[in-house]
C-alpha positions in Angstrom: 73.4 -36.7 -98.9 72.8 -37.4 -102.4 69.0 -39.0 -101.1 68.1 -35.8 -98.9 68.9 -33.8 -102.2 66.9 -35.7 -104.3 64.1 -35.6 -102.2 64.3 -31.7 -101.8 65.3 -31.0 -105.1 61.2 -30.2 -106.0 61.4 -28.1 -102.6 63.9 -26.1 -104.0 62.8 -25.3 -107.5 58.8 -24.5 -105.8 60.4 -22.1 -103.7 62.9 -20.5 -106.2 59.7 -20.4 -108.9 57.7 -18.7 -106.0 60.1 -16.0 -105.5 60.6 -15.4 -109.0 56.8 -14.8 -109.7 56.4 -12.4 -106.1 59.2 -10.2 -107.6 57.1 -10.4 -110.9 54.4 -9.2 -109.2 56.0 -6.4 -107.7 58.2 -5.6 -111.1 55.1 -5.3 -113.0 53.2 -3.2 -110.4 55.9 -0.6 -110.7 58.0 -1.1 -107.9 62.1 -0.5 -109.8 64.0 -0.4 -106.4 66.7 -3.7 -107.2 68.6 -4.0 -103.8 65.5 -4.6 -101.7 64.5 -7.3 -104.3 67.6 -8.4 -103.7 67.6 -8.7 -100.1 64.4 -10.5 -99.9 65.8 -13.4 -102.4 68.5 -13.5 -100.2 66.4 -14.1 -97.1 64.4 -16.4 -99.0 67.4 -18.1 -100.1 68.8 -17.9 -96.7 65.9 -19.4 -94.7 65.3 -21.9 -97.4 69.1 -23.2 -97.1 68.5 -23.1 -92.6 65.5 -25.0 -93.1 67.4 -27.9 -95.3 70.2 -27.6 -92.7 68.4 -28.6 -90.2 66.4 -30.9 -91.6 69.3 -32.7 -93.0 71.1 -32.7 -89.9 69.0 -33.8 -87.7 67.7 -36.8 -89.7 71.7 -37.6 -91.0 71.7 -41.1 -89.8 67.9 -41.7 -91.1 69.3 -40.9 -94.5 72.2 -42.9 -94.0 70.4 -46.0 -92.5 68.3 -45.4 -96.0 71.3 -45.0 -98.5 73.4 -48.2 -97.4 72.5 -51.8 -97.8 71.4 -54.2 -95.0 74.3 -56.7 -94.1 71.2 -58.7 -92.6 68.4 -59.1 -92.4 68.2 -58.3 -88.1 69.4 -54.9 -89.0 66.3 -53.7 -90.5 65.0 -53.9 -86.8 67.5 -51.3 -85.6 65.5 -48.3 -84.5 66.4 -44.4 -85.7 68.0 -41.9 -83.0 65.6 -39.2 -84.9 62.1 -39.0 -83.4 61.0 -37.9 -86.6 57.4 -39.2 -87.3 58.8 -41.0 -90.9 61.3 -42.3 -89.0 58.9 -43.7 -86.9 56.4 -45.0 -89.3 59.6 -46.2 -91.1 60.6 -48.4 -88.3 57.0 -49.9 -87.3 56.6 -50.2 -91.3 60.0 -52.5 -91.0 59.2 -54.3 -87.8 55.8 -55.6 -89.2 57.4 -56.4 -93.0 59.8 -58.5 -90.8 57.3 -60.0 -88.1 55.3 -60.9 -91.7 58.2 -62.4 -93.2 59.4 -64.6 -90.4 55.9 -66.3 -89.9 55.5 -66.7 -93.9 59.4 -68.6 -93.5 58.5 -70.6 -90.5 55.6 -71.7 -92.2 57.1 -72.7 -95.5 60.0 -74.6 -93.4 57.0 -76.5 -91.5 55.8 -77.4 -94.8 58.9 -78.1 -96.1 60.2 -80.0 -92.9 56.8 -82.3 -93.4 57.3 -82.7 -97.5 61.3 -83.9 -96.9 59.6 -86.5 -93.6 57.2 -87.8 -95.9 60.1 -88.1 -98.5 62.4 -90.5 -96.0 59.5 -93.1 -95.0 58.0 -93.4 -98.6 62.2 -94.4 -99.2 62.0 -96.3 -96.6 59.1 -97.8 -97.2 59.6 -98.7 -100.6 62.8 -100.6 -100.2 61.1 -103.7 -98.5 59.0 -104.2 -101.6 62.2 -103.9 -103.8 63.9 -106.4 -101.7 60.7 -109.0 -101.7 60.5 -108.2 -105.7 64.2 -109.4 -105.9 64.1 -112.3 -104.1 60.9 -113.5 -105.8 62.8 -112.8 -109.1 65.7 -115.0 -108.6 63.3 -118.2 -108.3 62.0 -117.2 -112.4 63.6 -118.5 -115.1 65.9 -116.2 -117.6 65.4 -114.4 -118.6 62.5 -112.8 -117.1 64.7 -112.8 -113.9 67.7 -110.9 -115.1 65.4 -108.3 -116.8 62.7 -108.1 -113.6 66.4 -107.7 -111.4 68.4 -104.9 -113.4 64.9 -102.8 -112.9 64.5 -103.2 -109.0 68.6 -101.9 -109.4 67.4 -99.0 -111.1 65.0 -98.3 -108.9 66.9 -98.9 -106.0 69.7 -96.5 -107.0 67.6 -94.0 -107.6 65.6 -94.1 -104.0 69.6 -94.0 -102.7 69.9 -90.7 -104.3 66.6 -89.3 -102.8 67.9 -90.8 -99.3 71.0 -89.3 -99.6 69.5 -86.1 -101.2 67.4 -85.8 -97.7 70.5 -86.3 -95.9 72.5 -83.6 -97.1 69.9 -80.8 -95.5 71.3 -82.2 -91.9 74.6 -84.0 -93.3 76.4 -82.4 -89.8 74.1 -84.6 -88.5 74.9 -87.7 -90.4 78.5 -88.1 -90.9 81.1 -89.5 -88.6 85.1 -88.8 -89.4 87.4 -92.0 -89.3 90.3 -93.1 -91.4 89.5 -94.9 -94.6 91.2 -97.1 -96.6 90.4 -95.9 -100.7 91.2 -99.4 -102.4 88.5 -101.2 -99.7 85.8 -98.8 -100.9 87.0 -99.0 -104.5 86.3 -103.1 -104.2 83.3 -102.9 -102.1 81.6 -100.3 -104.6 82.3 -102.8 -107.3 81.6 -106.0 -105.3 77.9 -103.7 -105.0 77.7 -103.3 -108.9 79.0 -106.3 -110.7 75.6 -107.1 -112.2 75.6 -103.6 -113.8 79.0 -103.8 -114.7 78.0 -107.1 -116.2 74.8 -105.7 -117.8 76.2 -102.8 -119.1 79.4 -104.5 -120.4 81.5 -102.0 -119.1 84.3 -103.0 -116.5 86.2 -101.1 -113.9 90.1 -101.4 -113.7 91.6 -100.3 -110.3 95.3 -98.5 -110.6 96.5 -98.7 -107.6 100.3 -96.0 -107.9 100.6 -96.5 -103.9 99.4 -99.1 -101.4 97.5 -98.6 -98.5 96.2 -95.0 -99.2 94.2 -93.8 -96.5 92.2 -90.8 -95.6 89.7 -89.3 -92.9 86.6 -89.4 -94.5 82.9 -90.5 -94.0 82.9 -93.6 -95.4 79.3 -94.0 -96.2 79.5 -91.2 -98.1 82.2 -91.8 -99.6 81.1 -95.0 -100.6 77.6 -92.8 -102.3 79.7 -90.0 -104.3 82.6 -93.1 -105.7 78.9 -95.3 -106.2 77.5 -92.2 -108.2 80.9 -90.9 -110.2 80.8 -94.8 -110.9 77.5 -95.3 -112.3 77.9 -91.8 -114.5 81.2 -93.0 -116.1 79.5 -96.5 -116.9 75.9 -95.5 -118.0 78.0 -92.8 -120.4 80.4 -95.6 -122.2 78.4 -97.8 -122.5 78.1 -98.9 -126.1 81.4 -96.4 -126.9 83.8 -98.0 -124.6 84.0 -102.1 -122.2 86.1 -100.5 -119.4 86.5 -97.4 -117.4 89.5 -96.4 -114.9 89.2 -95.7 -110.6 93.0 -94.7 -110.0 94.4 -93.8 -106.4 98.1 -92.1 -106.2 99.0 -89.2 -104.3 100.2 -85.7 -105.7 101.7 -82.6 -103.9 100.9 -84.7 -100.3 97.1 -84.6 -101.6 95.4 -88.3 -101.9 93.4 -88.6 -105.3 90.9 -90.9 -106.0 89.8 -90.5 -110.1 87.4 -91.8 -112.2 88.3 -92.0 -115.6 85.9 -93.4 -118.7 86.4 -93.6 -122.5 82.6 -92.7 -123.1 80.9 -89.4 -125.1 82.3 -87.2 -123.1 80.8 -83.5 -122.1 80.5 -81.0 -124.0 82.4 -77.7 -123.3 79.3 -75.3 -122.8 77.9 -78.3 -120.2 81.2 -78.4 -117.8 80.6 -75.1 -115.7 76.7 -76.6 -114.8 77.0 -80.0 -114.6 77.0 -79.6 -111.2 74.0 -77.7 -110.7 70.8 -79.3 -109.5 68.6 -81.3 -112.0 70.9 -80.0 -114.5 71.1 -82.9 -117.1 72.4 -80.8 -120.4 73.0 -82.4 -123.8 73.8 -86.0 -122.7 71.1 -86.4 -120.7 68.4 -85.8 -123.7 70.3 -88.7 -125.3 70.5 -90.8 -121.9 67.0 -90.3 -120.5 67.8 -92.2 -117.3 69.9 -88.7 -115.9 68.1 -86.9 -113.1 70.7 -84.0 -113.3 71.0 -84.5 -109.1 73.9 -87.4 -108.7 76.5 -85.0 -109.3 74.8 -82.6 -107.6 74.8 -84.6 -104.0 78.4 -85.3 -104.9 79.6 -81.7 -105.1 77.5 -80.9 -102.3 78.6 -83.7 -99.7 82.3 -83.5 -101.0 82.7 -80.0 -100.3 80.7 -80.2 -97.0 83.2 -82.9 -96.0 86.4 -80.6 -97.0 87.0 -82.7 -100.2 88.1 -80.9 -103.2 86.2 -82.2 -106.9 87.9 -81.6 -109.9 86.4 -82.6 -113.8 88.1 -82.9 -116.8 86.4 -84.1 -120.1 86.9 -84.2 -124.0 83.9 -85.0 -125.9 84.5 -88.3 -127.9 87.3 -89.3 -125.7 85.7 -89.6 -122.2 85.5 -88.1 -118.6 87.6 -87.6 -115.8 86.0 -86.8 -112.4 88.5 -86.5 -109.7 88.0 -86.2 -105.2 90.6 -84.6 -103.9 91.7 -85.6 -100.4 93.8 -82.4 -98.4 97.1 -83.1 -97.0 95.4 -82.7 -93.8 92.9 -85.4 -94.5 95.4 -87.7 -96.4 97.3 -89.5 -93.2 98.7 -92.3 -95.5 101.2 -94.6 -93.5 104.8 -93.2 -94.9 
């Protein structure tokens, strides 16, 4: 209603002016007689107000369709009762805004689709290199060996977080549910990273409140988000703190696996983003190695996986970065 008035609200003051300046005319040229004057503004009036009935009636569910969002975006396909020619024109206007739209999406998803392809072979691709690179390295003397070796690590983590970055578009397609033991992906995950551990002279402690904790997880990646809440707490103390905490207890029937350092910490107006993409805030201007997408993948594939992810931080005192297994998911041997 409000949108058919607006429309007609120029209607209505034309024709109102217009009879205004006829009974002018007829004022000025003499004519006194007020009741016939009368009557015709009322007929003016009351053919004007017919009119907008009609038109308003007949066109109710045009207006409507108009004045109310779309709940998607299929519905701007639906065609008007009203045979009215806007109508019409409205309708072939929206079918060829959507047929437009669609081929302009299917197109950037081809592209897309072919950018993210090209992304998985060139990871592929450049892992034999890295390997060949390593194993050539260990045959040099220190400690050219050592230095050449921590840099193929480097680069190998960060061609796991592109791999695992493509993943996440199809993870439905890439995860498979079983039970999982936490303290055997605690020790493989450090078994994998002893020469950073080493390099970074920063080493993990495992408190263990319960044995045998399991849960139904994926555990590959499982073994990525624990791999990438590892290497944040360690690349983050290292030079403040020589040691950094994994924990696994239960609370409230809920399995917890934490991560706990004694590094710089995050600053309050960084907690609420670190979690967005390629978000690196203040720490990652001081630690130029941060890509802003580690924690990123983690949220992601954590919540995708029905995994709860909790952070708690002090600045100065460290980080505390916490997966949160459901009572559901935590089926722990009693």
């Amino acid at each position: 209603m409000k949108l058919f008035a607006r429309e007609h609200a120029l209607l209505i003051a034309v024709q109102t002016v217009q009879l205004f300046v006829v009974l002018s005319i007829y004022w000025l040229d003499g004519y006194r007689s007020i009741l016939p004057a009368l009557y015709a503004a009322f007929l003016g009036f009351f053919f004007l107000a017919c009119y907008l009935s009609y038109h308003y009636v007949s066109r109710r569910r045009f207006y409507k369709r108009l004045g109310e969002p779309l709940g998607s975006l299929d519905d701007s396909l639906q065609r008007s009762e009203e045979q009215a020619p806007v109508s019409a024109a409205l309708d072939r206007l929206l079918r060829d805004q959507y047929r437009l739209y669609k081929n302009q999406i299917k197109t950037l998803e081809q592209q897309q689709e072919q950018h993210l392809k090209f992304m998985d072979q060139w990871v592929h691709q450049m892992k034999t290199p890295l390997s060949v690179i390593e194993l050539t390295a260990k045959n040099l003397d220190e400690p050219d060996s050592s230095n050449i070796r921590e840099e193929t690590e480097r680069m190998q983590t960060g061609l796991n977080t592109i791999l695992y970055m493509a993943r996440l578009r199809a993870i439905e397609q890439d995860f498979y549910i079983k039970p999982v033991l936490l303290s055997r992906i605690v020790h493989e995950v450090n078994n994998e990273n002893k020469r950073f551990y080493i390099r970074s002279q920063v080493y993990p402690k495992l408190v263990e409140e319960k044995q045998g904790i399991t849960v139904e997880t994926d555990e590959k990646w499982l073994f990525f988000m624990l791999s990438q809440l590892i290497h944040n707490a360690v690349k983050y103390s290292s030079g403040t703190s020589d040691s950094i905490v994994v924990s696994i207890c239960e609370k409230a029937g809920e399995a917890v696996l934490e991560v706990k350092d004694f590094g710089v910490g995050i600053p309050e107006t960084d907690k609420k983003r670190v979690f967005d993409p390629f978000y690196t805030g203040e720490n990652g201007r001081i630690f130029r190695e941060s890509t802003g997408m580690g924690l990123y993948v983690t949220k992601e594939a954590a919540l995708y996986l029905g995994h709860r992810i909790e952070l708690e931080s002090e600045v100065g005192r460290g980080t505390a970065i916490r997966l949160i297994f459901s009572r559901s998911q935590n089926i722990t041997p009693l």
